[in-house]
N, C-alpha and C positions, 0 to 999 in steps of 0.2 A: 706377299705375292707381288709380283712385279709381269704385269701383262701389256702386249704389244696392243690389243684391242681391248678397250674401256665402250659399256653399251649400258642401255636400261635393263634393269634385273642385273648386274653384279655385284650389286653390294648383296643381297639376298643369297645367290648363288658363292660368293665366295666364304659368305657369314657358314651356310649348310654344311659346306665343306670342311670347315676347323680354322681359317685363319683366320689374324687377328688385326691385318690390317694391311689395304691393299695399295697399289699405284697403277696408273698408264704408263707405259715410257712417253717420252721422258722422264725419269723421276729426276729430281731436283735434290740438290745436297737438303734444301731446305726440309721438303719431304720427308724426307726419309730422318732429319734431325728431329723434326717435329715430332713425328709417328713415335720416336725413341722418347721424347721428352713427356708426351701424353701418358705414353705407357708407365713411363718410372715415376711420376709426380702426382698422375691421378687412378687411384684405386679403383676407383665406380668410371675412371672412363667406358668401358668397353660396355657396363650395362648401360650405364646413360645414352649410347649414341647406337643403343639398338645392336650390339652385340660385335660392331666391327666400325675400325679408323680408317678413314681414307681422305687424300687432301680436299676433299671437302670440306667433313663436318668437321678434321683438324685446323683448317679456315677458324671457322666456331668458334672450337672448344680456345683455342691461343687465344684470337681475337677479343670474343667476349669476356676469357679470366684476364687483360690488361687493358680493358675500354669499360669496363661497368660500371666504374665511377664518373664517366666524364658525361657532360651537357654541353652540344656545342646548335651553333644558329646555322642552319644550313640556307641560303641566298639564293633561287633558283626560280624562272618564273615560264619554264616548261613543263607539262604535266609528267609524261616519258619521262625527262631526264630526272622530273624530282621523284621519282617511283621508283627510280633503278638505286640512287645515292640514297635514300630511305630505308631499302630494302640490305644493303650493302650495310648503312649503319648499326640499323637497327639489328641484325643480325650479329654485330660487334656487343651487342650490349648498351648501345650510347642513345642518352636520350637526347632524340632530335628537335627542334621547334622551326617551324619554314618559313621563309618571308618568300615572296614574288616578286620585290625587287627593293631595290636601295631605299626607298622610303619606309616602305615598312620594317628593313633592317634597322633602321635608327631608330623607330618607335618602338620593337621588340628592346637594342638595346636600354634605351630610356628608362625601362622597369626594373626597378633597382634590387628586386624578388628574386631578378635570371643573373645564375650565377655562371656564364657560358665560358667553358677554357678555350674556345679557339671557333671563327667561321671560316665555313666554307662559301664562296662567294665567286656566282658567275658572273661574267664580265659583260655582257649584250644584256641588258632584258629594259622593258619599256620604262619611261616616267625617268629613272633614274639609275645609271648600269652601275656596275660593280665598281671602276675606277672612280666614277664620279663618289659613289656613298664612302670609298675606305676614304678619300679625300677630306670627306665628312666627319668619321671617325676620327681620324687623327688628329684632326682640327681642335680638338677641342672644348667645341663652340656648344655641344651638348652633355646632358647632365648624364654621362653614360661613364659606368661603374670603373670599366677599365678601356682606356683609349689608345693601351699599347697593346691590344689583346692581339691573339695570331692569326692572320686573316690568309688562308690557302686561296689561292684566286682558281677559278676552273675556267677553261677556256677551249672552243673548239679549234684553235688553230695553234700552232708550232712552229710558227715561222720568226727569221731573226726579225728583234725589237720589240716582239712581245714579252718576253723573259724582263727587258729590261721598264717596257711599259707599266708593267705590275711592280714592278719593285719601284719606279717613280712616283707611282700613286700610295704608295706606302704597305702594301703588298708582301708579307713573307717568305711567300713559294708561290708555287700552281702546279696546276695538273693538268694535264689535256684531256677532252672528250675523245673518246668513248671513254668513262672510268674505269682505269683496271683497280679491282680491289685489293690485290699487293702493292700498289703503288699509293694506294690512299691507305692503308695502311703504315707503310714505313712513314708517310707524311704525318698521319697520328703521332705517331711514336716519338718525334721530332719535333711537334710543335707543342703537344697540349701541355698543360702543367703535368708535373709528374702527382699534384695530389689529385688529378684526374685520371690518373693511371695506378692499374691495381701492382702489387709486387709483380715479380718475375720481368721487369722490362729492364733491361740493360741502358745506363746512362748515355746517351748520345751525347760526342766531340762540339763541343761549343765551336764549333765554327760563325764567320761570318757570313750574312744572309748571301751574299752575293758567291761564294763558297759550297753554301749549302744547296742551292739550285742550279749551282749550274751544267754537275755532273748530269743532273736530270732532265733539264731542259735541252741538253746534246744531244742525251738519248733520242728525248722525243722527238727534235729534228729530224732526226736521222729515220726515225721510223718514218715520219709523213713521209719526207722523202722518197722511200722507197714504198711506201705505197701509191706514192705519187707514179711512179713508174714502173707499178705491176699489173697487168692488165689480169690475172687469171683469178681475181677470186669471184667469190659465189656472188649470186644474188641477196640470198641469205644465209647467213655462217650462222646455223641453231645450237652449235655445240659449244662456240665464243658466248651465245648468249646465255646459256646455259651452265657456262663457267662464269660469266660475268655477276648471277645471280648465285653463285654457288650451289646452283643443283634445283633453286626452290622454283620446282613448278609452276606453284600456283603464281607466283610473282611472276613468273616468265611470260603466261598464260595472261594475267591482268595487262602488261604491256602490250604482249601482241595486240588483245582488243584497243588499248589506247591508242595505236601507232594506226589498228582497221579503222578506228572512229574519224580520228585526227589527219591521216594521208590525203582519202577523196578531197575533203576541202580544203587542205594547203596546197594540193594540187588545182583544184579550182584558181583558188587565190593567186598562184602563181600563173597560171594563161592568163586571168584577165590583166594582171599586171604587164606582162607581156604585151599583151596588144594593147595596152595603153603608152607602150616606153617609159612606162614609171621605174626608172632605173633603182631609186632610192627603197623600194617596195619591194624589187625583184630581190637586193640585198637583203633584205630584211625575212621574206618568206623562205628564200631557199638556206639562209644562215637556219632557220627553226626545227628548217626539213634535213639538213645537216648535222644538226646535232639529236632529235630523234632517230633519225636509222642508222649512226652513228652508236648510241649505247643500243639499239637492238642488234646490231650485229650486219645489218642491210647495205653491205660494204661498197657493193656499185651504185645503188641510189645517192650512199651518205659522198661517195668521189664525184656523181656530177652534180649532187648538189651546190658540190664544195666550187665545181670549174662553173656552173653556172656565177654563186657570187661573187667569183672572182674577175671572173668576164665582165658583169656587172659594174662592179666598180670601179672598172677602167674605161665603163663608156661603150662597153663591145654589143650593146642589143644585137646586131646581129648575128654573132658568135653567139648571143645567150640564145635567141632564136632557133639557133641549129643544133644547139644540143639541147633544148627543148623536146626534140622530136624523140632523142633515144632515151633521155630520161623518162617522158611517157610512156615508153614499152620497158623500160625496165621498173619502174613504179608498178604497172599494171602486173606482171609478172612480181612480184614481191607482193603485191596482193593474194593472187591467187597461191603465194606457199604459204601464208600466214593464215590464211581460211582454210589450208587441209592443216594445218599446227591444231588449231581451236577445235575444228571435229574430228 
């Protein structure tokens, strides 16, 4: 089945009916390859995933039969962002272990026990960010098992110099925040050891690293860009996050509360910074508040957050001052759709 409207209750509804496996349009060649690959290779698909396929749990079912071998060290020292990449992994099959920032990445490394094929590794977070620790890594300078291992950098921005600022720091890719889970997937696929990856995964082009990103990195220029200059989307996009979780509820449902917990007082945080000109600060809270409503899907909060630190960091308090005022109404209003989500 191929339907123009996808809602809650169709997997249910279309399971009743006799099909065996459904899409939204768009369907995607992918889609539609998959559904066909699920069907032919796995027997017990259709009772396993509760009677019917759809690019959901075929997400899953792919994912997890080519990541259940792997253990990689996920780098991330927001609670949001490391819930949404936890849930994303974990869902693949991959066992994860988390550090909250570049120091405890080296000490995780250190333990000669963790046999990790590949970290993933944010680039801001306190004590010690992502550039500064792969700098660490490579170095040599610690007793750590493998110090050419494949380091995916995540980063909330997409702008030119960053592509090439991670690859200075020795850096093999990145991804940009919000994480799309197709895109940190084909990054899997690409970096980990293949004896981290179960059969069925087709050998990836040995390209050089500056080759292999950079298709990617275009992309995502291109996309900030144009969100850079779209003014029409929602407050909050519940169906982006919803895909972004691939369906799972209850994780979707766990962030909203982390984002209701976590908002009021990064909001706080950020006015008294404000009235103090603490310029360095103002960068700092609204980079955090950026990249949380940013993977929940909170499209207008996670855009002024973004013109706030950029105003910021050129010195603009006053400009940050003025858009202060609409980011408070639309914070408040992304509040109040997140508390009818939860009840």
């Amino acid at each position: 089945m191929m339907t123009s409207m996808a809602g809650s209750g169709d997997i249910n509804k279309f399971k009743n009916i006799g099909f065996s496996a459904y899409f939204p349009k768009p369907a995607t060649t992918t889609d539609l390859f998959h559904a066909l690959q699920v069907l032919a290779d796995e027997s017990e698909a259709l009772e396993k995933y509760d009677g019917i396929v759809n690019k959901y749990n075929i997400s899953n079912m792919t994912a997890t039969h080519i990541f259940s071998n792997a253990h990689i060290l996920l780098v991330e020292d927001n609670p949001i962002n490391q819930e949404v990449a936890l849930g994303i992994l974990e869902d693949m099959g991959i066992e994860v272990d988390v550090a909250e920032n570049g120091l405890e990445a080296l000490e995780y490394l250190k333990n000669q026990d963790k046999n990790y094929g590949l970290i993933i590794m944010d680039c801001q977070m306190p004590l010690m960010d992502g550039y500064q620790a792969t700098k660490e890594i490579r170095s040599k300078k610690y007793p750590i098992n493998n110090c050419d291992i494949p380091i995916i950098a995540v980063t909330a921005n997409a702008l030119k110099g960053d592509r090439e600022k991670c690859l200075q720091a020795g850096m093999n890719d990145y991804l940009t925040k919000p994480i799309n889970p197709n895109e940190l997937e084909d990054k899997l696929r690409l970096w980990l050891p293949k004896n981290q990856q179960d059969h069925h995964v087709k050998d990836s082009p040995e390209l050089p690293i500056n080759e292999k990103t950079e298709s990617t990195s275009k992309t995502n220029m291109n996309k900030q860009e144009d969100n850079q200059s779209d003014d029409s989307e929602p407050v909050w996009d519940r169906a982006s996050l919803f895909e972004r979780v691939r369906q799972n509820e209850a994780l979707a449902n766990k962030l909203i509360q982390l984002m209701l917990d976590e908002l009021p007082k990064l909001l706080s945080e950020l006015r008294e910074n404000i009235n103090h000109g603490d310029l360095d600060a103002i960068v700092a809270t609204a980079h955090r508040i950026k990249g949380s409503s940013g993977n929940l899907s909170a499209i207008r909060v996670a855009k002024l957050a973004a013109s706030i630190e950029m105003e910021a960091r050129q010195g603009g308090i006053d400009s940050v001052r003025e858009l202060a005022v609409e980011f408070e109404q639309q914070v408040n209003i992304l509040i109040e759709q997140l508390r009818k989500q939860i009840e």
